[in-house]
Backbone as JSON Lines, residues from 0, in Angstrom:
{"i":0,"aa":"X","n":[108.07,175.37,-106.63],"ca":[108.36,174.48,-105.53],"c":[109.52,173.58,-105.94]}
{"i":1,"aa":"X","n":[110.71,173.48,-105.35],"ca":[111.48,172.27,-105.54],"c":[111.48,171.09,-104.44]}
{"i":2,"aa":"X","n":[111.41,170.12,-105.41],"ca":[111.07,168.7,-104.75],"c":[112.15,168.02,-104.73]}
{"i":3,"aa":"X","n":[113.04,167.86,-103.52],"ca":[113.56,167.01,-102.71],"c":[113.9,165.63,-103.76]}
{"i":4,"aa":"X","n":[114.71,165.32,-104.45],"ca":[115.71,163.91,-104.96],"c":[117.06,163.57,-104.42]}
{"i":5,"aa":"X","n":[116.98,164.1,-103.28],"ca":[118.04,163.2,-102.22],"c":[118.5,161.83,-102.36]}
{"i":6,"aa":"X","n":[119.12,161.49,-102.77],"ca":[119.69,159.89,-102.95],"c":[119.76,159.37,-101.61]}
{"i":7,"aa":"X","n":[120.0,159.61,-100.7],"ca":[119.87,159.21,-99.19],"c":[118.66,159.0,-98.73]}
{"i":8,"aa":"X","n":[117.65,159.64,-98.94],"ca":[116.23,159.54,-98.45],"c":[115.18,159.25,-99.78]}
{"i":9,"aa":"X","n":[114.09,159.56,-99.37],"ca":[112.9,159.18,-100.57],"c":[112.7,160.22,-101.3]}
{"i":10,"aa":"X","n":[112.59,160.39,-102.68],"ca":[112.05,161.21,-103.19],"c":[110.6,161.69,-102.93]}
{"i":11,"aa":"X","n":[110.67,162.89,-102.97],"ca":[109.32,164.23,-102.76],"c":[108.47,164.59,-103.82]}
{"i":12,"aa":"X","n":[107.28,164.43,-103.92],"ca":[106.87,164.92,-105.27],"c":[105.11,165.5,-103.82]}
{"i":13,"aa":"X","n":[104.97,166.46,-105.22],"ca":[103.33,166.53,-104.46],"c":[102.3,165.31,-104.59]}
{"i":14,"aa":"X","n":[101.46,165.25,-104.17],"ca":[100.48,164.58,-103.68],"c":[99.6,164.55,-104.81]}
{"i":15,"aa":"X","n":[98.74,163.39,-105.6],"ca":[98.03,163.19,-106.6],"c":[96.95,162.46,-105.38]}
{"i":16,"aa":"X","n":[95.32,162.72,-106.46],"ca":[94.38,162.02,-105.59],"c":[94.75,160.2,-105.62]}
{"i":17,"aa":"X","n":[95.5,159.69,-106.55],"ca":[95.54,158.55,-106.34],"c":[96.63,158.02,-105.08]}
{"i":18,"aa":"X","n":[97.04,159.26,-104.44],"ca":[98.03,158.66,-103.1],"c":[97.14,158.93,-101.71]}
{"i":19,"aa":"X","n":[95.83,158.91,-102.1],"ca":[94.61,159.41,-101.38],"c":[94.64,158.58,-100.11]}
{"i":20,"aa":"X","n":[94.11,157.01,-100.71],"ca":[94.01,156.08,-99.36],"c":[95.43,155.39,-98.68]}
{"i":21,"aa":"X","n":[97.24,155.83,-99.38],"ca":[97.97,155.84,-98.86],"c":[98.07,156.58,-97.98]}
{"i":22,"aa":"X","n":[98.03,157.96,-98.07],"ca":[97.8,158.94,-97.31],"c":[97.25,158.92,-95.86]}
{"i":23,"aa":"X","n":[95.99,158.21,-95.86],"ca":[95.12,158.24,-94.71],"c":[95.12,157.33,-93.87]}
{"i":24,"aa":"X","n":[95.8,156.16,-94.52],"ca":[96.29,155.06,-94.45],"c":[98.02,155.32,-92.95]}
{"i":25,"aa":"X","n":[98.35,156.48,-93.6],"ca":[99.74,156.29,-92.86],"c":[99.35,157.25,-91.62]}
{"i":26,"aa":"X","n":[98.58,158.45,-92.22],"ca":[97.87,159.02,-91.05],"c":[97.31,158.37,-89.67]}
{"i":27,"aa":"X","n":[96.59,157.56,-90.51],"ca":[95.42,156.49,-89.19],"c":[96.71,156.35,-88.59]}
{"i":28,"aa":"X","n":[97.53,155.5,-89.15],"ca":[98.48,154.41,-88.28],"c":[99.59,155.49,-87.67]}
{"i":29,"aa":"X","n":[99.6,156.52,-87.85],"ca":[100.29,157.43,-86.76],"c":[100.11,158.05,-86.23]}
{"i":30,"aa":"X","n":[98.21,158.1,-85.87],"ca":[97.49,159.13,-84.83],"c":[97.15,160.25,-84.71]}
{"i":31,"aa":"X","n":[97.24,160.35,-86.41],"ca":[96.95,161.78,-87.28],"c":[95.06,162.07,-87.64]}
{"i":32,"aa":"X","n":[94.78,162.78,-87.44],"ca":[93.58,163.2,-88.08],"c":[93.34,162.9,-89.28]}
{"i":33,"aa":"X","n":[92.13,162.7,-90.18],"ca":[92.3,162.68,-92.08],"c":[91.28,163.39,-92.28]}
{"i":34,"aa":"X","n":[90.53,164.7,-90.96],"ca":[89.4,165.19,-91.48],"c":[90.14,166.33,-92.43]}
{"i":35,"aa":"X","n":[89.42,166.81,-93.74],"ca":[89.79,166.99,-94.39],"c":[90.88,167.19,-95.8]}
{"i":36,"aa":"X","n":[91.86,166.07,-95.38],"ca":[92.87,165.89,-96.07],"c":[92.35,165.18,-97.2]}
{"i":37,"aa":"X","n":[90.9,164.87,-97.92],"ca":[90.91,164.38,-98.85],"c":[90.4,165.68,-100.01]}
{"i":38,"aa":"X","n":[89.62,166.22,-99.32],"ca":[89.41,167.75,-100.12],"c":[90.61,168.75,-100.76]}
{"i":39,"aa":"X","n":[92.49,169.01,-99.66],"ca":[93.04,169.4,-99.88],"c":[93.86,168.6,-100.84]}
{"i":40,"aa":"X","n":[93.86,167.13,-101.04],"ca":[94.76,166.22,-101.61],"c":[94.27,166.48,-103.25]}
{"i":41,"aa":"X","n":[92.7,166.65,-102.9],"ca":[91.83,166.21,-104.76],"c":[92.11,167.45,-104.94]}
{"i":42,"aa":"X","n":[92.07,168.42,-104.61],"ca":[92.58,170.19,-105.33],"c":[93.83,170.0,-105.74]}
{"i":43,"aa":"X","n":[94.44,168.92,-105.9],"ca":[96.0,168.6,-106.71],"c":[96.83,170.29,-106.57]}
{"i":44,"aa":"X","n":[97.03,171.25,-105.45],"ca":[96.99,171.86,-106.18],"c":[99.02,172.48,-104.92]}
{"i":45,"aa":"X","n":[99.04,171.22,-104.89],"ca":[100.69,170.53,-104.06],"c":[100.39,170.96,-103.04]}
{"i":46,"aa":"X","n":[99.52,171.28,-102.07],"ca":[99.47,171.78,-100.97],"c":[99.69,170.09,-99.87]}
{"i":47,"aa":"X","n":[99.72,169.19,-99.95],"ca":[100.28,168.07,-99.84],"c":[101.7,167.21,-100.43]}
{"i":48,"aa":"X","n":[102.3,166.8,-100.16],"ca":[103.4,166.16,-100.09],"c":[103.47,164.57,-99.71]}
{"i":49,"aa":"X","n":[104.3,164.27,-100.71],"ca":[104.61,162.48,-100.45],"c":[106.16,162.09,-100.75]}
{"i":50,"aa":"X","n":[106.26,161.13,-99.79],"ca":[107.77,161.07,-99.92],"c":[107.6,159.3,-100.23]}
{"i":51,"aa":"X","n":[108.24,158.83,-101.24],"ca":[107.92,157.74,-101.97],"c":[109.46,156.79,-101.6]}
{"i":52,"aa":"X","n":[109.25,155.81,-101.35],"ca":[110.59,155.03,-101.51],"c":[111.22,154.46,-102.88]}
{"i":53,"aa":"X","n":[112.42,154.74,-103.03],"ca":[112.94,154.41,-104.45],"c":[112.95,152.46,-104.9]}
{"i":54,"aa":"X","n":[112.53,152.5,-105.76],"ca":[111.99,150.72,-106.02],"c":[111.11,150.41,-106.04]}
{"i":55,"aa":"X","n":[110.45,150.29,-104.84],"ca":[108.86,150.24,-105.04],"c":[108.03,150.97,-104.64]}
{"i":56,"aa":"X","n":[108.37,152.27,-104.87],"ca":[107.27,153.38,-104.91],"c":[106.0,153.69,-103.63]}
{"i":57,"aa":"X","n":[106.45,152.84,-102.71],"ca":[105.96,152.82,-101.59],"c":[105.71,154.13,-101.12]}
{"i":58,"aa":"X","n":[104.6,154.68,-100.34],"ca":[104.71,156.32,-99.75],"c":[104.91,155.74,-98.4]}
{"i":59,"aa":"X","n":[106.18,156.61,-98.24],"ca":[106.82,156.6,-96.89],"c":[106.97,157.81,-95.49]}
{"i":60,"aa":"X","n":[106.09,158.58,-96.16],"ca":[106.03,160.56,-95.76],"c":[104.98,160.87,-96.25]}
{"i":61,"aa":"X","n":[104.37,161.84,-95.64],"ca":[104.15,162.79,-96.08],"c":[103.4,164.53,-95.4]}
{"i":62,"aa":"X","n":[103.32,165.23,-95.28],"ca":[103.38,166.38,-95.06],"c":[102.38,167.53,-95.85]}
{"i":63,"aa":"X","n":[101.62,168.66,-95.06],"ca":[100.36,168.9,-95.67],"c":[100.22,170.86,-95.08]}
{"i":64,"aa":"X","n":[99.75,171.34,-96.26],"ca":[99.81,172.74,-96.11],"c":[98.4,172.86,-95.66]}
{"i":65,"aa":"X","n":[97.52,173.5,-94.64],"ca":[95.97,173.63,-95.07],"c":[95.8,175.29,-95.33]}
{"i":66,"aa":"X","n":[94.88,175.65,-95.76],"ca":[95.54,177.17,-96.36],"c":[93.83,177.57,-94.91]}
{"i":67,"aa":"X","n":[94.12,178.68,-94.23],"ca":[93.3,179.13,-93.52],"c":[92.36,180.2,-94.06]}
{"i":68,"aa":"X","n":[92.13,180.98,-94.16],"ca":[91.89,182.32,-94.83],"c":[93.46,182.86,-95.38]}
{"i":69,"aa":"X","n":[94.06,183.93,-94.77],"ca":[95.41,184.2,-95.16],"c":[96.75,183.34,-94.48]}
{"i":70,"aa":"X","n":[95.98,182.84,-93.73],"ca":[97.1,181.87,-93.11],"c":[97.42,180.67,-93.39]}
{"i":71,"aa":"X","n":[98.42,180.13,-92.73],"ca":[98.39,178.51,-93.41],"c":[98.78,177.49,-92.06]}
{"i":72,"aa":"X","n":[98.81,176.61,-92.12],"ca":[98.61,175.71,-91.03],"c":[99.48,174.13,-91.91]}
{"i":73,"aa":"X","n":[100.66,173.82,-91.21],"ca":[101.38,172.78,-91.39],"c":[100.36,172.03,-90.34]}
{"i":74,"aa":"X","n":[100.52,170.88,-91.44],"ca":[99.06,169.51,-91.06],"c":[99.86,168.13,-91.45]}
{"i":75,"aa":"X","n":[99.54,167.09,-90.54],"ca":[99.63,166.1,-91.12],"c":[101.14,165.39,-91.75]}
{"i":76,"aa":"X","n":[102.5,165.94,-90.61],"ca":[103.08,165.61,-90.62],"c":[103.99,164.18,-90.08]}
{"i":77,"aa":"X","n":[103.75,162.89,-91.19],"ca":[103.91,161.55,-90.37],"c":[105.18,160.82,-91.53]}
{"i":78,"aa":"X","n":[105.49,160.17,-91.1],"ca":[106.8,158.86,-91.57],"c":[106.91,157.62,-90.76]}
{"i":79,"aa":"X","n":[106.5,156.94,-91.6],"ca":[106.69,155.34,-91.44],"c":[108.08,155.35,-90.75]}
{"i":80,"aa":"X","n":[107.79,154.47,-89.72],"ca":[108.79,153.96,-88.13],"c":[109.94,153.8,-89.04]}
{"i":81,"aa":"X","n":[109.75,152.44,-90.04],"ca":[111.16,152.34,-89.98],"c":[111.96,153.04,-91.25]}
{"i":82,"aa":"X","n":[111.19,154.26,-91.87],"ca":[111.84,155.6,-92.55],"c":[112.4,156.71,-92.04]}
{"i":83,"aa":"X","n":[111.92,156.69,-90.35],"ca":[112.29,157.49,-89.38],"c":[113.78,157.68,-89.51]}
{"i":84,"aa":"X","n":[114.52,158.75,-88.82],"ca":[115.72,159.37,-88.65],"c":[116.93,159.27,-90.04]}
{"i":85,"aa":"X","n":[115.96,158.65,-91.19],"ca":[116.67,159.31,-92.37],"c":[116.49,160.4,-93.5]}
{"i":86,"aa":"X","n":[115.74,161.42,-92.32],"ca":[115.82,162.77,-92.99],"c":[114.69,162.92,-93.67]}
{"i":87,"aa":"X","n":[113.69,161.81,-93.61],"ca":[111.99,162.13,-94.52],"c":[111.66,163.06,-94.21]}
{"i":88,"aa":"X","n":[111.48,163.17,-92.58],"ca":[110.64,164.29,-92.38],"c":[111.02,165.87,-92.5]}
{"i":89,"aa":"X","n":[112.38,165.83,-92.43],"ca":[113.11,166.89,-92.11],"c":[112.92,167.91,-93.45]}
{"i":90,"aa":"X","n":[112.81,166.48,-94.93],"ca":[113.19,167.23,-95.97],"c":[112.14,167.93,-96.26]}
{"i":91,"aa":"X","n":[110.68,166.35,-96.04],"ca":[109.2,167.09,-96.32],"c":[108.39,168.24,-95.32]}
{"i":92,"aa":"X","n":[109.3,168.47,-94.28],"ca":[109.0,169.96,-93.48],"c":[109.74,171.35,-94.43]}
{"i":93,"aa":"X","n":[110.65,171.08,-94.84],"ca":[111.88,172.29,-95.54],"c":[111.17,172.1,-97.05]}
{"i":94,"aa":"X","n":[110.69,171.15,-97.37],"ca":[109.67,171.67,-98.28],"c":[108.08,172.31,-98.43]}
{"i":95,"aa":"X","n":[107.46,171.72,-97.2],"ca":[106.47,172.59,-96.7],"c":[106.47,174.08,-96.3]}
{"i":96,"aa":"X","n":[107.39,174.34,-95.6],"ca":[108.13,175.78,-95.56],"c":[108.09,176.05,-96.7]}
{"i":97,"aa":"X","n":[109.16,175.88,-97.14],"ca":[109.82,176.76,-98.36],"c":[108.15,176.63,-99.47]}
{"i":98,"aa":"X","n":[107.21,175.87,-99.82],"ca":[106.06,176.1,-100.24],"c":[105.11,177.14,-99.27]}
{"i":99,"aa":"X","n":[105.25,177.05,-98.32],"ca":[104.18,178.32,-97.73],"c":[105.1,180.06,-97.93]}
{"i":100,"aa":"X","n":[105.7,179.96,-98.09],"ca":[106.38,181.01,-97.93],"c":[106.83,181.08,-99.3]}
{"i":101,"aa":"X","n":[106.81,180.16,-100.64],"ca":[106.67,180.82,-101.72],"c":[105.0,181.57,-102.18]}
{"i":102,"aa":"X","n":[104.09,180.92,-101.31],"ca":[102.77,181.46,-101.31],"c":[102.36,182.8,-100.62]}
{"i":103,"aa":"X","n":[103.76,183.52,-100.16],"ca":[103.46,184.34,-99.69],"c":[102.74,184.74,-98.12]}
{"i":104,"aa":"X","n":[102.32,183.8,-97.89],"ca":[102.09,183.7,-96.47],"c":[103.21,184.57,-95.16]}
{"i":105,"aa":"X","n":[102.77,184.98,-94.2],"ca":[103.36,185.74,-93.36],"c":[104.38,184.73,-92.59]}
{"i":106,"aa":"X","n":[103.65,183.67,-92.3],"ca":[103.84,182.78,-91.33],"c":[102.98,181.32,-91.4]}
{"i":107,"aa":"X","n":[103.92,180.35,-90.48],"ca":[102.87,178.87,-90.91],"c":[102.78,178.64,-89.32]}
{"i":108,"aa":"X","n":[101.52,178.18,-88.76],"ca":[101.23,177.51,-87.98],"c":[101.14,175.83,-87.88]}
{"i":109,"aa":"X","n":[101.01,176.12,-86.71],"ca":[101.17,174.12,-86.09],"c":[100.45,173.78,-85.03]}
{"i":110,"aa":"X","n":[100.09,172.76,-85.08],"ca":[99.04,172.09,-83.83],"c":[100.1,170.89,-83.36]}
{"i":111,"aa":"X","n":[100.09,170.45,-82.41],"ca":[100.87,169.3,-82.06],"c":[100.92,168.53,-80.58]}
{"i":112,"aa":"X","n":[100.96,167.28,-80.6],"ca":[100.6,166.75,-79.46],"c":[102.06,165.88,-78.88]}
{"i":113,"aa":"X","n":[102.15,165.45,-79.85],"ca":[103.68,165.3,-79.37],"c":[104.88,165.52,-80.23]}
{"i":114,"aa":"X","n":[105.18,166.38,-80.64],"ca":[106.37,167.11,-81.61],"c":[106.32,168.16,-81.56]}
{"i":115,"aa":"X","n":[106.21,168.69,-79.73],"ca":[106.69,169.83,-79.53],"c":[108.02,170.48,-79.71]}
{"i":116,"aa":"X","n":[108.65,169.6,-79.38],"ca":[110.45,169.34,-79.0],"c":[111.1,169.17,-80.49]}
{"i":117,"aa":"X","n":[110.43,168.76,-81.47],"ca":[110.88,167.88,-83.28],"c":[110.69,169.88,-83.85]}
{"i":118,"aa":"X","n":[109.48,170.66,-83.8],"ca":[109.86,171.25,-84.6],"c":[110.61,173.1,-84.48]}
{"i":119,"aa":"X","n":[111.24,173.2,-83.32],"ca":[111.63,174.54,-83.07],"c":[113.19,174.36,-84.12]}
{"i":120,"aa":"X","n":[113.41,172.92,-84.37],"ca":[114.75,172.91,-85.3],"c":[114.3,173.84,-86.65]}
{"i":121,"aa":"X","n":[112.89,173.75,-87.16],"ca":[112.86,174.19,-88.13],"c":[112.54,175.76,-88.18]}
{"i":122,"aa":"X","n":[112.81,176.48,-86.96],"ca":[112.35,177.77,-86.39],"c":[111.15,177.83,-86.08]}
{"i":123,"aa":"X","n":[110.08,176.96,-85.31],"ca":[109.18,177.07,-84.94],"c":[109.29,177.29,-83.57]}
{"i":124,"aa":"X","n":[108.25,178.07,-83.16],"ca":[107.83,178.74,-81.23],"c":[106.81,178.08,-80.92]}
{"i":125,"aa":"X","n":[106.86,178.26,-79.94],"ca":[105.11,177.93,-79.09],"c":[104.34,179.73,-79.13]}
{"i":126,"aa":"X","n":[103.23,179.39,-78.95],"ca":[102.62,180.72,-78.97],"c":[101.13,180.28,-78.09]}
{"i":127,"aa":"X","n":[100.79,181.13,-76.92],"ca":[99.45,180.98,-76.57],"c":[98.82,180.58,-77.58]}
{"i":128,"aa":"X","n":[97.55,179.78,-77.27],"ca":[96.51,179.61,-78.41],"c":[95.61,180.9,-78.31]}
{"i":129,"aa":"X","n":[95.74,181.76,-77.78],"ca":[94.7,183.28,-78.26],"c":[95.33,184.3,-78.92]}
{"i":130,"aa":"X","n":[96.42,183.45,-78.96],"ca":[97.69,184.59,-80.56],"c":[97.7,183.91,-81.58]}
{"i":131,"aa":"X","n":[96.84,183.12,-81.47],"ca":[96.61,182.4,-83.37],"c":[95.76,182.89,-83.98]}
{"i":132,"aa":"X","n":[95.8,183.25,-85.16],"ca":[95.13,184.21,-86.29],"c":[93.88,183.61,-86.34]}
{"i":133,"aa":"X","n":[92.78,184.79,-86.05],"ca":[91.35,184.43,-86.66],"c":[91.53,183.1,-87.78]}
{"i":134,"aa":"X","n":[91.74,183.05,-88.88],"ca":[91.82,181.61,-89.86],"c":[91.9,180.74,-89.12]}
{"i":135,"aa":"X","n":[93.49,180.42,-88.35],"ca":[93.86,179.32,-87.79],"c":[92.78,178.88,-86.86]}
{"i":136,"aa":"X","n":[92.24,180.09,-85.36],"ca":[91.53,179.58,-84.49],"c":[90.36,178.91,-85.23]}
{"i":137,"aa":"X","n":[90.01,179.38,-86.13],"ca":[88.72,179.05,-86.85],"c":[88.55,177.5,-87.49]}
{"i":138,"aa":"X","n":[90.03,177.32,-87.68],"ca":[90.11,175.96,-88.44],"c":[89.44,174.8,-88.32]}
{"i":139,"aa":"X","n":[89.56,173.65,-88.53],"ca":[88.55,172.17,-88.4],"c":[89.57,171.57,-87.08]}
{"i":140,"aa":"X","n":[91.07,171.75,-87.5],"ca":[92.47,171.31,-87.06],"c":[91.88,172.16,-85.43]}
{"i":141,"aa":"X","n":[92.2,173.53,-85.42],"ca":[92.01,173.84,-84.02],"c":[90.68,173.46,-83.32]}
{"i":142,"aa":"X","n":[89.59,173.66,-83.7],"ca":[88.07,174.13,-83.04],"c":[88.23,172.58,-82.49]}
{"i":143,"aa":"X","n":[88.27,171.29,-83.58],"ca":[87.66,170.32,-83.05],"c":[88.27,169.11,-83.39]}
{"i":144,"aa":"X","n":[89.49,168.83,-84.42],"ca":[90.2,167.88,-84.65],"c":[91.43,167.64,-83.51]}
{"i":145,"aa":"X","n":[92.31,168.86,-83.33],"ca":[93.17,168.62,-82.12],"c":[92.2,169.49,-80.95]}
{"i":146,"aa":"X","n":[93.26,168.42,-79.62],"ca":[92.35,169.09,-77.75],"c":[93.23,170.29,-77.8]}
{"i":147,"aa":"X","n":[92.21,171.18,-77.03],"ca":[92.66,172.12,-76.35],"c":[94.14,172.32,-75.65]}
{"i":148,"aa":"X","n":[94.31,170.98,-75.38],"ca":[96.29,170.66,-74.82],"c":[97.16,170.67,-75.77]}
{"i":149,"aa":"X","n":[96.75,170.53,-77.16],"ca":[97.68,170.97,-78.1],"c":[98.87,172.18,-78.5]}
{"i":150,"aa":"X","n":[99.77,172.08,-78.61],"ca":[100.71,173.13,-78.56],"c":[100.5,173.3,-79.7]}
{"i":151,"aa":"X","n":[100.61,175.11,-79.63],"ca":[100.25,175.94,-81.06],"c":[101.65,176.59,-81.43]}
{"i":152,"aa":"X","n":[102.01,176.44,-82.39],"ca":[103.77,177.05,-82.44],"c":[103.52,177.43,-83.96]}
{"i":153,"aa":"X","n":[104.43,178.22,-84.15],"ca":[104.73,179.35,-85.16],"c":[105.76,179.53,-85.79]}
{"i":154,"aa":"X","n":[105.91,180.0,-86.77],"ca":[107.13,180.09,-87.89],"c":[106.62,181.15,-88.79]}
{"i":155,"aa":"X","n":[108.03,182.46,-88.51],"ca":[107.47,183.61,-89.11],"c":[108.62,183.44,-90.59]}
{"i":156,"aa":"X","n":[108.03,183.66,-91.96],"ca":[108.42,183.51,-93.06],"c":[108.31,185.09,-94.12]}
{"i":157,"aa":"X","n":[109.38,184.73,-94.66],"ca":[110.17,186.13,-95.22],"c":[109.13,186.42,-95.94]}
């Protein structure tokens, strides 16, 4: 995995359990789910992402793989308001990618309620929700964390 040291934006590193209650912390406050993000965070095993501000180490991002059965599911993509439009999210999505797709994965899925429009930049589609892979439909994210109005979009990886 390479991690993002952009001098313009925050540095990227994976996710340790001690960025646990930052984490859930930035989630709450941006209308994100945290069911299960503490199980995938303590498996240290980078399937999470944090984007830290340079100085005081503040987490300002961060971004989350959930692995389905063979599939994977981009989760938990948020940035502090006023880190917005300097490229946090952009970098910690192009590193989420580029991590699912060094895992071999076919493709990454997405749930989303309002960043329908934010992620087709990164080659993501919409897709009916009855063309999402047994894993995905099965997930915590689909069945019962996001509504049924959620847009399900897709990103097919080499």
């Amino acid at each position: 995995m390479t991690i993002s040291t952009n001098a313009r934006v925050a540095p990227i590193r994976p996710a340790t359990p001690n960025d646990l209650p930052a984490i859930e912390q930035l989630l709450t406050e941006s209308g994100l789910p945290v069911d299960g993000v503490a199980e995938i965070v303590r498996a240290s095993t980078g399937e999470f992402l944090v984007a830290e501000s340079v100085g005081d180490g503040q987490l300002v991002g961060v971004a989350g793989l959930e692995i389905c059965c063979d599939d994977a599911l981009l989760r938990s993509v948020a940035v502090r308001p006023e880190w917005r439009s300097h490229g946090v999210g952009r970098d910690l999505v192009h590193e989420i990618v580029d991590h699912a797709e060094s895992r071999g994965f076919p493709a990454l899925y997405l749930l989303t309620m309002t960043a329908e429009r934010y992620f087709p930049r990164f080659g993501f589609s919409r897709i009916e929700r009855a063309a999402a892979p047994k894993g995905i439909a099965e997930s915590k994210e689909f069945t019962s964390m996001c509504p049924s109005s959620a847009a399900v979009m897709v990103k097919s990886l080499a």
